[in-house]
C-alpha positions in Angstrom: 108.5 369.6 268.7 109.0 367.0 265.5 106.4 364.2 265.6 107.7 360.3 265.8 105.6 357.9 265.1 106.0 354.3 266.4 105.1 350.9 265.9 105.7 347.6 267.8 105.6 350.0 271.1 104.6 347.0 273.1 107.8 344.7 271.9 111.2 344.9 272.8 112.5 347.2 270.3 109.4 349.6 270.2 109.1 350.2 274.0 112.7 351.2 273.9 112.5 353.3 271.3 109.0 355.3 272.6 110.7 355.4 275.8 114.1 357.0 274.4 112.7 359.5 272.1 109.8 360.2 273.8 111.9 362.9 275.9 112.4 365.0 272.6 109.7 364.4 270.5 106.4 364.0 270.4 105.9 360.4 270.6 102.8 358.2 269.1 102.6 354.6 269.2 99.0 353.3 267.9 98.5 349.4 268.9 97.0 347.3 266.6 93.6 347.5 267.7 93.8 351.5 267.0 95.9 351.0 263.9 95.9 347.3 262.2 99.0 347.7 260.3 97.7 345.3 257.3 94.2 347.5 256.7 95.9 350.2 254.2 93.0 352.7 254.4 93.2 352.5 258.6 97.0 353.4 258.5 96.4 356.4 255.9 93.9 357.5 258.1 95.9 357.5 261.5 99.1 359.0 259.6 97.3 362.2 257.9 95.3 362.6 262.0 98.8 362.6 263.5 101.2 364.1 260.4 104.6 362.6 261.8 107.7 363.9 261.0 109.3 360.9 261.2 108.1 356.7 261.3 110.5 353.7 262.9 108.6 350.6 261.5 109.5 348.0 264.5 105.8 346.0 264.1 106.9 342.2 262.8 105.8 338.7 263.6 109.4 338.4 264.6 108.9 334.5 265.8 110.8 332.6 263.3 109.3 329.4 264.4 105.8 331.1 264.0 106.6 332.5 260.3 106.9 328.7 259.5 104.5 327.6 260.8 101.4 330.5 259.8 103.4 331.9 256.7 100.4 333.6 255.0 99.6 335.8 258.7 103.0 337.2 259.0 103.6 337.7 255.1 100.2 340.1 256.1 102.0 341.6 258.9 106.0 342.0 258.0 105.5 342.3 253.8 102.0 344.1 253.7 101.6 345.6 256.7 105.3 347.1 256.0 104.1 348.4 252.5 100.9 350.1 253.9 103.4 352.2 256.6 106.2 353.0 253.6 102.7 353.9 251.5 101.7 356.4 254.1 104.8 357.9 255.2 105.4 359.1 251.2 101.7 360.1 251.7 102.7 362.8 254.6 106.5 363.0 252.8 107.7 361.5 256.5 110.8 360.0 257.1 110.2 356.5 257.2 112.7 353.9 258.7 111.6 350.4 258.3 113.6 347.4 261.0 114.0 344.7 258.6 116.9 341.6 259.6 120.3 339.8 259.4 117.9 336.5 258.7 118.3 337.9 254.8 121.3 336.3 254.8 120.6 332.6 256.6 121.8 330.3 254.1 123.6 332.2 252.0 126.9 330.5 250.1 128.6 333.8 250.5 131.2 333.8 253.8 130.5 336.4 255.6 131.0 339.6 256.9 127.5 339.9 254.2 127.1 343.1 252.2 123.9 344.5 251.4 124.3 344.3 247.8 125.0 340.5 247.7 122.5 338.1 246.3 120.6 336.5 248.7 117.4 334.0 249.1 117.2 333.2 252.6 116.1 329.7 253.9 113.3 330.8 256.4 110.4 332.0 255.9 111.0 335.1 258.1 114.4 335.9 256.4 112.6 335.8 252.5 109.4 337.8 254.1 111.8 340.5 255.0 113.5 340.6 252.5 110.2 340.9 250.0 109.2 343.5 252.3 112.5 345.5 251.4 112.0 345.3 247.7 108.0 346.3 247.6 109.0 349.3 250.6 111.5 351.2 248.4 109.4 350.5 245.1 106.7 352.3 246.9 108.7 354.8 248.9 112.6 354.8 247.8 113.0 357.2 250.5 112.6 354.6 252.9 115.6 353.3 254.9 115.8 349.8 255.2 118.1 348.7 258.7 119.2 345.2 258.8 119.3 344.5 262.1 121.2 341.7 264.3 120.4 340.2 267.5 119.6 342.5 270.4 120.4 342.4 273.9 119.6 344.7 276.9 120.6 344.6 280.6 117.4 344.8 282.0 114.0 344.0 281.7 111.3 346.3 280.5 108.6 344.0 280.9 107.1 340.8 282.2 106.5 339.7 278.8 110.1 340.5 277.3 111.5 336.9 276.2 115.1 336.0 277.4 118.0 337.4 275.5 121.5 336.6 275.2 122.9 338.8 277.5 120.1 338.4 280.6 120.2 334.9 279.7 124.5 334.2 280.1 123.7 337.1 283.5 121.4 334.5 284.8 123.5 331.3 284.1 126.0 332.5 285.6 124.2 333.5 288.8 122.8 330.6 289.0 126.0 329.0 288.5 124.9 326.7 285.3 127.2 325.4 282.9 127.0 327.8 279.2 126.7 325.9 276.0 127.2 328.1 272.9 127.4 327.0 269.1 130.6 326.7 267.3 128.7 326.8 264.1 126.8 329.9 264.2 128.8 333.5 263.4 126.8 336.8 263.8 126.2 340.3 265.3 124.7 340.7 268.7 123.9 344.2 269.5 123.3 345.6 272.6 120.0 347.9 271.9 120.3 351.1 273.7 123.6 351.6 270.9 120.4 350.3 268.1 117.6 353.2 269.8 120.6 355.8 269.9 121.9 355.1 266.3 118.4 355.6 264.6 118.3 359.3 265.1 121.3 359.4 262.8 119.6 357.3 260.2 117.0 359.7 259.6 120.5 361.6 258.0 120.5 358.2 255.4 119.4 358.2 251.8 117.2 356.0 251.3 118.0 352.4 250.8 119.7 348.8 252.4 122.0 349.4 255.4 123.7 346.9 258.0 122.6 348.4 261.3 124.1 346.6 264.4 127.4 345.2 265.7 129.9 343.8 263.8 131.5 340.1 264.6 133.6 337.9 262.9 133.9 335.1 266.1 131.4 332.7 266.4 129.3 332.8 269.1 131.5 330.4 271.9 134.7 332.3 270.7 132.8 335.4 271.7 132.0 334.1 274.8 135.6 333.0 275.9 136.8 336.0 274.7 134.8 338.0 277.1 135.5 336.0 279.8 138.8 336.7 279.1 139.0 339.8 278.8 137.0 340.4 282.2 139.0 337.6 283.7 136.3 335.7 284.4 136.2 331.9 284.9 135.9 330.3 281.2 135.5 327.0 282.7 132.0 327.3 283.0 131.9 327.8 279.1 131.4 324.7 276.7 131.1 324.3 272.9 128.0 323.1 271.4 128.8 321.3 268.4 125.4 319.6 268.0 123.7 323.3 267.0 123.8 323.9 262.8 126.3 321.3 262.6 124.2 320.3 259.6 124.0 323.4 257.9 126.7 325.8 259.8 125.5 329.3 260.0 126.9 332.8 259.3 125.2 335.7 258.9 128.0 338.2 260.2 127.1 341.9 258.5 130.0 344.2 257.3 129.0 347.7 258.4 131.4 349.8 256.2 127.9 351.5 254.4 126.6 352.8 257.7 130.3 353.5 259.3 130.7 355.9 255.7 127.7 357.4 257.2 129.1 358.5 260.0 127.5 355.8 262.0 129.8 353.6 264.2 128.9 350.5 266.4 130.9 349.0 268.9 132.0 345.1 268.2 130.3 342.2 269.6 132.9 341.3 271.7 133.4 345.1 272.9 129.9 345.4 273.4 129.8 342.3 275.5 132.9 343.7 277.8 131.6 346.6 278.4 128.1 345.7 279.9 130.2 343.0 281.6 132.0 345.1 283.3 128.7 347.3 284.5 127.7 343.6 285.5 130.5 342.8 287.9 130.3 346.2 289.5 126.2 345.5 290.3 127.6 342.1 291.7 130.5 344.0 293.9 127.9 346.6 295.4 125.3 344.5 296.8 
């Protein structure tokens, strides 16, 4: 059985992915009091006890807010800590895959759907950490495969700790019969995960290098929404524009996926994404 290491098992994309592959491979997912991602010698140590086959890097201060706020703790976690694990996994000549963002392209002047080769210097802290993290990963390891990834979204809830995403969170709205506000200023991806955990065995297949990894969308995000609604025939009236949010500084950061789709690797749309688990939604709703 091949050997998968893991880190981040405790957040949202982690614990999906140690649950997932943990049915075919061997699965190890050392917290950070067993392996502190930013103390080099610790992860070398862990890596040559264990000898994995294969690494998904998932560990981040993820909190954009917090990256502003505490810049010189998460540059330790997502640009260091992310070296030491590229540094090991050439070390045991593992197949490393490292979960880097779509924040890259915040702020960029191109219009999107973005390419990974475009020039890019992202606004947020988060977005430039990740993207220094890219650079120093594949100058150590250029085997490592660096996945951009969008917004994620599940159906359920794996834990009481698991934040709100945007699927549970329009679910909930409309259960509880709210009025949804979305921004009409704000264009990109949102991925459901379980196509993010299933897609990553493939990547193991990639060269190593920058790929868009996640859903493509061209809508912003209240066209998205009415277009679902649409589509499932849903009430739309319940669905309002927000034009207050990045009315100042109007967001895209819409990835084009043609790299991974020559890959062989496919995601559904946004929009199709969205339908689909709205249609698993209506049928929970119809059977209680």
């Amino acid at each position: 059985m091949k050997r998968l290491l893991v880190t981040g098992a405790s957040g949202f994309l982690g614990r999906r992915i140690a649950e997932f592959y943990g049915r075919n491979y061997e699965v190890v997912t050392p917290g950070h009091q067993e392996m502190d991602i930013t103390d080099k010698e610790k992860v070398s140590a862990i890596f040559h006890d264990f000898k994995p086959h294969f690494v998904i890097h998932s560990a981040a201060v993820s909190d954009v807010g917090m990256c502003e706020k505490e810049p010189e703790r998460s540059w330790k976690m997502n640009v260091e800590g992310s070296r030491n694990i590229a540094l090991a996994s050439a070390e045991l000549h593992a197949k490393c895959l490292m979960c880097s963002s779509d924040q890259i392209y915040f702020g960029s002047k191109i219009p999107g759907p973005h390419r990974e080769d475009e020039s890019v210097n992202s606004l947020n802290v988060y977005g430039r950490q990740k993207k220094q993290a890219e650079e120093e990963c594949l100058a150590e390891n250029p085997k490592c495969v660096m996945l951009r990834l969008s917004w994620m979204y599940d159906t359920v809830t794996k834990s009481k700790y698991e934040h709100g995403d945007f699927f549970r969170t329009l679910a909930l709205g409309l259960k509880k019969k709210e009025i949804l506000r979305y921004p009409v200023h704000d264009v990109r991806g949102i991925t459901d995960v379980d196509e993010v955990v299933r897609n990553l065995e493939y990547a193991w297949e990639l060269e190593g290098g920058v790929y868009n990894f996640g859903s493509p969308n061209d809508r912003n995000t209240y066209e998205t929404v009415i277009a679902m609604f649409t589509k499932l025939g849903w009430d739309a009236k319940v669905v309002q524009r927000n034009e207050e949010a990045f009315a100042p500084a109007p967001r895209d950061i819409s990835m084009n996926t043609d790299k991974i789709n020559k890959n062989g690797i496919v995601f559904s749309s946004t929009l199709d994404g969205l339908i689909r688990n709205g249609r698993l939604l209506k049928l929970t709703k119809e059977s209680k």
